[in-house]
C-alpha positions in Angstrom: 11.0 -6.9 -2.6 9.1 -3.5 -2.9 8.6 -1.6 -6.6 7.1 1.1 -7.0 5.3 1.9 -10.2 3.5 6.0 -10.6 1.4 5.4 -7.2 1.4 1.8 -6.8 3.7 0.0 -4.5 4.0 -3.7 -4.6 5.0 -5.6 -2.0 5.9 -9.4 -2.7 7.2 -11.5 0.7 7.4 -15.0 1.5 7.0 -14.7 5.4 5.0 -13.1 8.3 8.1 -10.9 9.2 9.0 -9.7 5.9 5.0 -8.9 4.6 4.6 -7.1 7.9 8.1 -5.2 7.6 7.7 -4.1 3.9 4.4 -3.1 4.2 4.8 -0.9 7.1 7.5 0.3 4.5 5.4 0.9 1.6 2.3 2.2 4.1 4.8 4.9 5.3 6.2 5.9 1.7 2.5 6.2 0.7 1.2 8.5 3.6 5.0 10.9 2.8 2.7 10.9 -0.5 -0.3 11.5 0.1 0.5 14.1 3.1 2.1 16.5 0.2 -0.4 15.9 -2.1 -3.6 15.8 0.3 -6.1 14.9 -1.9 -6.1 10.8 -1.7 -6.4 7.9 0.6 -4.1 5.0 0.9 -5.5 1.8 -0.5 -3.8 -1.7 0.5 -5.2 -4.6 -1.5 -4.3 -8.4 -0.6 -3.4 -10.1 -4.5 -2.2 -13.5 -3.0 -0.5 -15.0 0.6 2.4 -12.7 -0.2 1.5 -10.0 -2.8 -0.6 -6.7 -1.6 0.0 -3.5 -3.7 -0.6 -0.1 -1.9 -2.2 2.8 -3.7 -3.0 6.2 -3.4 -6.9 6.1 -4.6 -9.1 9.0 -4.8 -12.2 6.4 -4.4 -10.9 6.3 -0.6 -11.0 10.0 1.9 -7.8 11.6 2.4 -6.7 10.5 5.8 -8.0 6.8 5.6 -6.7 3.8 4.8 -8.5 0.8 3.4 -7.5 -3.2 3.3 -9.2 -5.5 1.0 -8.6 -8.7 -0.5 -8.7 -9.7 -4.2 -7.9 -13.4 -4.8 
């Protein structure tokens, strides 16, 4: 399941295949984004086994995109 909340996207799976398909999803939404508003980076943090969000963050360069993990 993806939602999407301002700039956040949240991605919540329960296997390999679906985390990898719906965050390649949310990855590309967030680059459509950031491409028109060229001004952010995309931000994909780890919350749990199956739960990243993706963000547009202006803490990371326009163009790059950061992983981390936060649990």
């Amino acid at each position: 399941m993806i939602t999407t909340a301002d700039l956040t996207i949240t991605v919540t799976a329960s296997d390999p295949v679906s985390i990898k398909n719906q965050l390649d999803d949310a990855v590309t939404l967030a680059m459509a984004r950031a491409m028109r508003d060229g001004s952010h980076g995309i931000l994909i943090t780890q919350n749990g086994y199956g739960s990243f969000t993706v963000t547009l963050s202006d803490a990371v360069p326009f163009g790059v995109t950061l992983e981390r993990r936060d649990w």
